[in-house]
N, C-alpha and C positions, 0 to 999 in steps of 0.2 A: 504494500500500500504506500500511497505516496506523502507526502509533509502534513502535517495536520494542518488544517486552516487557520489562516490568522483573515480574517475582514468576509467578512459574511456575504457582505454587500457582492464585494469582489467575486468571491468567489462564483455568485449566481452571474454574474456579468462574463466572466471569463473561464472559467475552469469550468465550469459543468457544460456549456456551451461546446467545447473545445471535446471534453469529452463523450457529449452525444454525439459530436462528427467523428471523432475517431471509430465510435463501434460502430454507426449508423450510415459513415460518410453521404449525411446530407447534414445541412446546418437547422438549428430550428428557431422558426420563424419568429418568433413573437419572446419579446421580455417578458418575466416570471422572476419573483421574489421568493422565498425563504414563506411567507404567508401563503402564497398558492401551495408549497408542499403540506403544511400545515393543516390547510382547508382541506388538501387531497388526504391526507391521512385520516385526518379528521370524519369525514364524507365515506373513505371505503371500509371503516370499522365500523362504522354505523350502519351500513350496506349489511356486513357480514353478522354483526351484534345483532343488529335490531334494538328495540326499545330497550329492554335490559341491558345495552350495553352502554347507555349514557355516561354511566357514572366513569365508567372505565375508559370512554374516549375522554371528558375531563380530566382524569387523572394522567393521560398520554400526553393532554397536552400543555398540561401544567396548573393546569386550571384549580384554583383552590377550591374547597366546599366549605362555606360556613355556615352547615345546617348545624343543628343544635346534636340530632347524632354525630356528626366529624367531631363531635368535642370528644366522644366519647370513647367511639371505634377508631383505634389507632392504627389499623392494620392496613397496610403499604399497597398490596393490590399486584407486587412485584411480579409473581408468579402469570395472573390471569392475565396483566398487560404484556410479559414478555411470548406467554401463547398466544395471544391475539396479532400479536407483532412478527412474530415467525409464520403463525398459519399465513398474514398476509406476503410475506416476502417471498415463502415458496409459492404463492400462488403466482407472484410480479414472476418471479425464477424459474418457474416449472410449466407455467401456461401456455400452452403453442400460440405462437403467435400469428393473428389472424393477419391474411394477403392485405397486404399495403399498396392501398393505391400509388402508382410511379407516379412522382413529379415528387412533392413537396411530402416533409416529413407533418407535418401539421396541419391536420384537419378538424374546422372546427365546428362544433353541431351549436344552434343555440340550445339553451337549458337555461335553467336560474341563472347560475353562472357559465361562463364558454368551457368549455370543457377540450382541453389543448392532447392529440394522442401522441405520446412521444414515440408509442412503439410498443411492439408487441402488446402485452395486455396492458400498461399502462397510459393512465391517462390523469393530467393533470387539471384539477380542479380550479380556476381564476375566477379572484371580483370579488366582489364583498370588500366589509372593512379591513385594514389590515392588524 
């Protein structure tokens, strides 16, 4: 693996860029922050969870709870968010990847938000606040 990031900012501007052309060799079209992975993470646990899984997309994504039980129940959530996080990643890692229209890597459907595919099964969630 390569240098751990230093600037966040940067890094979406130039290095993920750089490296969706190296595997994909096409460029992808449209600017994306650190808040579109966010929303994307956010959106395909909830996909996968369903309503029971609220509390557990909160705690992925940093989200405090200051119900009057979080005073109470202390417990981390570490285990059910780290299977939630891998069932999603082999599904990113394992999913065959549907025929890509030739031309441009980005295609984008309206929805709530535009929804940007980078490739293979995934797809990046944009909009809203950040």
């Amino acid at each position: 693996m390569g240098a751990p990031i230093q600037g966040v900012p940067k890094y979406f501007r130039t290095r993920l860029p750089d490296a969706i052309l190296a595997v994909t060799g096409e460029k992808f079209a449209k600017k994306f922050s650190s808040h579109d992975l966010r929303r994307t993470v956010a959106t395909r646990l909830a996909e996968s969870l369903g309503d029971a899984g609220d509390k557990l997309v909160k705690r992925v994504l940093g989200h405090s709870d200051g119900s009057v039980t979080a005073i109470y129940n202390r417990y981390g959530y570490v285990k059910e968010m780290r299977k939630a996080l891998e069932q999603w990643a082999n599904d990113l890692t394992n999913a065959p990847a549907p025929e890509q229209p030739s031309g441009s890597l980005t295609q984008l459907r309206p929805h709530q938000h535009e929804r940007l595919e980078i490739g293979g099964d995934f797809t990046l969630i944009e909009g809203g606040q950040p």
